[in-house]
matplotlib code that plots the C-alpha trace (Angstrom):
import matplotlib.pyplot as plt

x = [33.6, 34.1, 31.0, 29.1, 29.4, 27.0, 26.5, 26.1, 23.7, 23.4, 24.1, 26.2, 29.2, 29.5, 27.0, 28.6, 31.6, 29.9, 28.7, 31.8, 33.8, 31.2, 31.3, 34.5, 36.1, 33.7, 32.2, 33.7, 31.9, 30.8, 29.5, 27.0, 25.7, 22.5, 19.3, 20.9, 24.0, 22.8, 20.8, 24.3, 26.3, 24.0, 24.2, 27.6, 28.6, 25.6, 25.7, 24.8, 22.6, 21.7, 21.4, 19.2, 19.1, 15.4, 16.0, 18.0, 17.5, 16.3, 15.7, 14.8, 15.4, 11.8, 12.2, 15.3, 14.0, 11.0, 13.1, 14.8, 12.5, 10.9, 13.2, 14.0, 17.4, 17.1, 14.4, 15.8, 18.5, 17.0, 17.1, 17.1, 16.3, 18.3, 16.8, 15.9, 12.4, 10.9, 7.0, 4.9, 4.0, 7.3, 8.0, 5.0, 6.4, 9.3, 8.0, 5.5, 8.5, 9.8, 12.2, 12.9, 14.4, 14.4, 17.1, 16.8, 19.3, 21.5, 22.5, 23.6, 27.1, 25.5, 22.0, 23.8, 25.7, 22.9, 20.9, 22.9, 24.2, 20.2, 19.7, 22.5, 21.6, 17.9, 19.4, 22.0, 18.7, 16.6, 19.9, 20.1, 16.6, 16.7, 19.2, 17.0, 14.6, 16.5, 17.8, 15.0, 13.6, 16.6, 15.9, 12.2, 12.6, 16.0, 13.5, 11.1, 13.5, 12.5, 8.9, 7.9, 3.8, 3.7, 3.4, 3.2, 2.6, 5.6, 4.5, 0.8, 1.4, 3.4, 0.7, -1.8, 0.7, 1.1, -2.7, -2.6, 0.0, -2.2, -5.6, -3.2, -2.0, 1.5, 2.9, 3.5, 7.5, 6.7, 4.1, 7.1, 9.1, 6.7, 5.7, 9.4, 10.3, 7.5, 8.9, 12.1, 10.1, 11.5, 14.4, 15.8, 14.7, 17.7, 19.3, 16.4, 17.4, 15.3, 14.8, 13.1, 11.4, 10.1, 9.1, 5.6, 4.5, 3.5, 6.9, 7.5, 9.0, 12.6, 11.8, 9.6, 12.3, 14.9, 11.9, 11.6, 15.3, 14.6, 12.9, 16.3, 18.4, 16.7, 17.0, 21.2, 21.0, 18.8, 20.7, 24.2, 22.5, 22.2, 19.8, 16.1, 14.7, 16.5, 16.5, 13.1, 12.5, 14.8, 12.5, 9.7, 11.8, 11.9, 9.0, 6.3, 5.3, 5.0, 0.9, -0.9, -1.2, 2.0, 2.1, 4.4, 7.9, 10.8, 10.9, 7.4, 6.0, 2.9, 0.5, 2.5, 6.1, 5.5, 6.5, 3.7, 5.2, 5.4, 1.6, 1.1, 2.9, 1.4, -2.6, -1.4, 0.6, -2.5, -5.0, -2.8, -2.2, -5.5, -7.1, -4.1, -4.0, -0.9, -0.4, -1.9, -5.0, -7.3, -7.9, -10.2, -13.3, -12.6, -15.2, -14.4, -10.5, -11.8, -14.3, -11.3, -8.9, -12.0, -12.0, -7.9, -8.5, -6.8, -5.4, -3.0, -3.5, -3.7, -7.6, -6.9, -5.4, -7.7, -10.5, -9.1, -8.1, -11.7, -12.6, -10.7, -11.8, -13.1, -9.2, -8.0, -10.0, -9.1, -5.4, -6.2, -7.8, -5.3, -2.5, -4.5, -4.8, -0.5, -1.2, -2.3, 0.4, 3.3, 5.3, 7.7]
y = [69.7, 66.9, 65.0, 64.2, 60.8, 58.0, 57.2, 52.7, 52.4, 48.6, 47.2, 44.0, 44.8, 42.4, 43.6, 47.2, 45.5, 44.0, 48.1, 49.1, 46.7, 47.2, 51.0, 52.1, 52.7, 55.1, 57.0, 58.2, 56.6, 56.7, 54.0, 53.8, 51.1, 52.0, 54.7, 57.4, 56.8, 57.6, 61.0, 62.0, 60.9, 63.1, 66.0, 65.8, 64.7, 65.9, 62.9, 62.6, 59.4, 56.9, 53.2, 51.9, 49.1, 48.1, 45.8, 47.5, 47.9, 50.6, 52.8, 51.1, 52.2, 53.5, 55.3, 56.8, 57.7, 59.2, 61.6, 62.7, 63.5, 65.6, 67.9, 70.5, 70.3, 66.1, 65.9, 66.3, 63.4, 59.8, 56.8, 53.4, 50.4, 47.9, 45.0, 41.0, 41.5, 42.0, 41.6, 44.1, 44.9, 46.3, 47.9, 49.9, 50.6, 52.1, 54.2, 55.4, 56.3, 58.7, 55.8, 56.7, 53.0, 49.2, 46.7, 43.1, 41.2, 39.3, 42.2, 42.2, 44.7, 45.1, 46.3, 48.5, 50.2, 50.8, 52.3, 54.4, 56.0, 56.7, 57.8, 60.2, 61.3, 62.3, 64.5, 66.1, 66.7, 68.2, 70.6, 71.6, 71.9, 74.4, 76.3, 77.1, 78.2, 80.6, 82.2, 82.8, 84.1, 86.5, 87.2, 88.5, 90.4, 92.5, 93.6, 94.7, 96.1, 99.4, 98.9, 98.5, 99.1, 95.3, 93.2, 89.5, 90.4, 88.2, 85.2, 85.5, 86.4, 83.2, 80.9, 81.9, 81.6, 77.7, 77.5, 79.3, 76.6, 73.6, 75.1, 75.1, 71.2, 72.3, 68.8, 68.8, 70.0, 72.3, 73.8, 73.9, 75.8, 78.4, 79.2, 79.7, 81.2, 83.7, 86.3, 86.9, 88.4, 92.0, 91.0, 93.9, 97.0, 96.1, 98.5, 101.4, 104.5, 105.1, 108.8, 106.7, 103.5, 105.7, 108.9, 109.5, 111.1, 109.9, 109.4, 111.5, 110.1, 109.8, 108.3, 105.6, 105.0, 104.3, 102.3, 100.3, 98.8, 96.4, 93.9, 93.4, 94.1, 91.4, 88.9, 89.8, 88.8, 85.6, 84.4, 84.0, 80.7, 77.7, 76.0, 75.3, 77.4, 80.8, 80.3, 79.9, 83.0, 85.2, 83.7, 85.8, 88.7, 89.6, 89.1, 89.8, 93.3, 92.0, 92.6, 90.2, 92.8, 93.7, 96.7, 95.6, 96.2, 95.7, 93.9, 94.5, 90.8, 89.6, 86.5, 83.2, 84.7, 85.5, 82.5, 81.0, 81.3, 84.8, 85.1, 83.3, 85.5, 88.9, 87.3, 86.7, 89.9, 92.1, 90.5, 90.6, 94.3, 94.8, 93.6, 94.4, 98.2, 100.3, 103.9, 105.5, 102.9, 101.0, 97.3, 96.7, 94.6, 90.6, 91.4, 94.6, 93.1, 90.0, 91.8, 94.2, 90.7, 89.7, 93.0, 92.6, 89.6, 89.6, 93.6, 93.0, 89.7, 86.2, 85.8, 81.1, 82.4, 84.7, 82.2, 79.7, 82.3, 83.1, 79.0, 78.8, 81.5, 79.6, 78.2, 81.6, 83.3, 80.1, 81.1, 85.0, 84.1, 81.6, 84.6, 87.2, 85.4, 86.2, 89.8, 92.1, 93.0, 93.3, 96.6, 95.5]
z = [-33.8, -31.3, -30.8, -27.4, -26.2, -26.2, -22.8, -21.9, -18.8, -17.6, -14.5, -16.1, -16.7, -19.1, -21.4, -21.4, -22.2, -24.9, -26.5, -25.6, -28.1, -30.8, -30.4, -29.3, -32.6, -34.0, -31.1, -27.7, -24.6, -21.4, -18.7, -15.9, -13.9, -12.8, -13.4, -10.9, -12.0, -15.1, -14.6, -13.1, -16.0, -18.5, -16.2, -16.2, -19.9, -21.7, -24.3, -27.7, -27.4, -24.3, -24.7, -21.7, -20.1, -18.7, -15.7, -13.2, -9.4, -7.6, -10.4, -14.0, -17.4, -18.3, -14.8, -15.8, -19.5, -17.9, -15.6, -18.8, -20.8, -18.0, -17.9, -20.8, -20.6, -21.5, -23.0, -26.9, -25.8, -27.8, -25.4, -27.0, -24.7, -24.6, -23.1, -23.1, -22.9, -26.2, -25.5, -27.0, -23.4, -22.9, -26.2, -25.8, -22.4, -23.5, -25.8, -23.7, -21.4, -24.2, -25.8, -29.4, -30.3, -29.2, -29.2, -27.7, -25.9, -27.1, -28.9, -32.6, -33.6, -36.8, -35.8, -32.7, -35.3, -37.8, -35.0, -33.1, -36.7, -36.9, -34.3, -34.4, -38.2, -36.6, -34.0, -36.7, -38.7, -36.1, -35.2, -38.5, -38.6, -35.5, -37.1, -40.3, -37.7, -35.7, -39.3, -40.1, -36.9, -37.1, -40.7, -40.4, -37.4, -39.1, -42.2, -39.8, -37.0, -37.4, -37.8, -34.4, -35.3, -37.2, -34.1, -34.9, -38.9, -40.3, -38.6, -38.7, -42.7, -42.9, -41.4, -44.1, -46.7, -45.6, -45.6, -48.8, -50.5, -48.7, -50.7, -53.9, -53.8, -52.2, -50.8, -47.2, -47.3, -50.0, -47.6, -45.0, -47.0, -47.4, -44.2, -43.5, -46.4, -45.9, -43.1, -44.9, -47.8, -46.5, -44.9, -47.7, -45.4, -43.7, -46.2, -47.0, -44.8, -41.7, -42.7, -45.6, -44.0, -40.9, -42.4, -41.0, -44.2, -47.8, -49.6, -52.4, -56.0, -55.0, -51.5, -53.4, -55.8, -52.7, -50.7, -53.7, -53.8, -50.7, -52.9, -55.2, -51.7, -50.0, -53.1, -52.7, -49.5, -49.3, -52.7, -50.7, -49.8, -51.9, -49.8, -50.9, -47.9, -49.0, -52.3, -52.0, -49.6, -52.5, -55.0, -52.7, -51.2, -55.0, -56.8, -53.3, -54.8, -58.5, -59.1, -61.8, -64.4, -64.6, -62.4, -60.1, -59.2, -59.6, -62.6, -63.9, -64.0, -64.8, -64.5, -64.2, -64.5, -61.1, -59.1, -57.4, -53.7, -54.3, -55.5, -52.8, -49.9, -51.6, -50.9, -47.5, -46.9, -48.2, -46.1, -43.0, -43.3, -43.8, -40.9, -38.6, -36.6, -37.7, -36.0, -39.5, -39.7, -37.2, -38.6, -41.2, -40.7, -42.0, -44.1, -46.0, -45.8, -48.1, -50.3, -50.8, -52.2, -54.4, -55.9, -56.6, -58.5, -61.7, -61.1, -57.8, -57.4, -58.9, -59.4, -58.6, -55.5, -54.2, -55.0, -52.9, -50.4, -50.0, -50.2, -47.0, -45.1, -42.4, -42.1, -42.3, -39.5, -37.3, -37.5, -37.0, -34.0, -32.5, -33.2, -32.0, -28.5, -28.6, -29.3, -26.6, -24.0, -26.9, -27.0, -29.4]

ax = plt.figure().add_subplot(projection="3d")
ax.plot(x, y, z, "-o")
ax.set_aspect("equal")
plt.show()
């Protein structure tokens, strides 16, 4: 895939002459001579990065960089200055502006080079970043398509799991993980018939049996990818109805051969669908919901967890609340 340029604003033309010899071997360019001339070059050639000159008339760089990152369809685009005035005066200036980077005149190839690959690096990251995202996005809501009664479950379910992880000593990318790896946990009722997954009535022994298969479909699915985040969330999709004492399913686990993450989901999964409404139940009371975990301690669920799932209630209700505010009006 062709990259977008790198768009040279500076109203010398000497000094673009200069970027363009240190860059034109590696990355394809384009020029502009001044600030509007620059808002039109974006619009039009939507680069990949924008080095900035500072002095220019009529319309500076921070001016320029501030117009950008005003609007949503600039804003993600990272602007480094490039400039003879290296006060801290200005620095600050141009990052309040939104600048992302800082290069003093007269310019070095070297540190142009090392820069713009950074630069470019941190916007492949975020891109790939964004991608995760809207997997999984797509993901969670496929293993709950046909429940239309779970609202905001998924994501609400995957907030206390990261709050969850935090409680347990999870690093901060570990923690991540989780909360993203969380809503996929039933991205398997993608293949349990609807005459199963929507029957209004108690399932019999057969319908169970079929019901049951979405943990082991779901861990097919998540394990065609190799990276940490679904391998993770297959780890989960698997093992979230395993119970502490070994009543589980599907593989019968107990205590610690249960992977933590999945201990960790099933806390959070219970207490969310306990306190949320569902066409066959009105939301339990927060406090009949958590004296109902403490009394699953050590039977469904892993008696550490729910300690420290009860340690942070405080935490927990915060995040009920601030997804509750998103709820009322939804008819999906």
């Amino acid at each position: 895939m062709k990259q977008a340029p790198i768009l040279c604003v500076d109203d010398d033309p000497s000094n673009l002459a200069i970027l363009r010899q240190i860059l034109r071997y590696d990355h394809a360019l384009v020029f502009a001579t001044g600030g509007a001339e620059a808002l039109a070059a974006v619009a039009k050639h939507h680069p990949s990065l924008i080095l900035l000159d500072v002095d220019m008339p009529e319309m500076d760089g921070f001016e320029a960089c501030r117009r950008l990152k005003r609007d949503r369809l600039t804003e993600h685009i990272p602007v480094i200055f490039v400039t003879s005035r290296s006060d801290e005066a200005h620095e600050t200036a141009g990052f309040d502006a939104g600048g992302a980077d800082y290069i003093t005149k007269p310019i070095s190839a070297a540190i142009v080079r090392a820069r713009v690959r950074l630069h470019l690096s941190l916007v492949a990251a975020k891109a790939l970043e964004d991608t995760y995202r809207e997997a999984v996005h797509m993901l969670g809501e496929a293993g709950h398509y046909n429940d239309n009664d779970t609202g905001l479950h998924i994501w609400r379910m995957a907030s206390y799991s990261r709050a969850l992880a935090e409680a347990s000593g999870w690093h901060g990318e570990r923690c991540q993980l989780i909360e993203m790896a969380a809503p996929m946990h039933d991205t398997g009722k993608i293949g349990i018939p609807d005459a199963v997954l929507k029957k209004p009535d108690k399932l019999n022994v057969e319908e169970w049996d079929i019901m049951k298969r979405h943990s082991r479909i779901g861990h097919d699915i998540l394990t065609k990818a190799r990276s940490p985040l679904f391998r993770l969330a297959a780890e989960i999709a698997l093992q979230h109805h395993e119970r502490w004492d070994g009543g589980g399913y599907p593989q019968g686990l107990a205590g610690d051969a249960i992977v933590e993450a999945a201990r960790i989901v099933a806390v959070a999964d219970v207490f969310d669908a306990l306190t949320m409404k569902r066409p066959y139940k009105e939301a339990w009371p927060v406090e009949r919901a958590l004296d109902t975990i403490a009394q699953s301690a050590g039977t469904h669920l892993d008696p550490r967890l729910v300690a420290r799932f009860l340690s942070i209630t405080p935490r927990i209700l915060e995040i009920k609340a601030r997804w509750d505010e998103t709820e009322p009006g939804r008819t999906s």
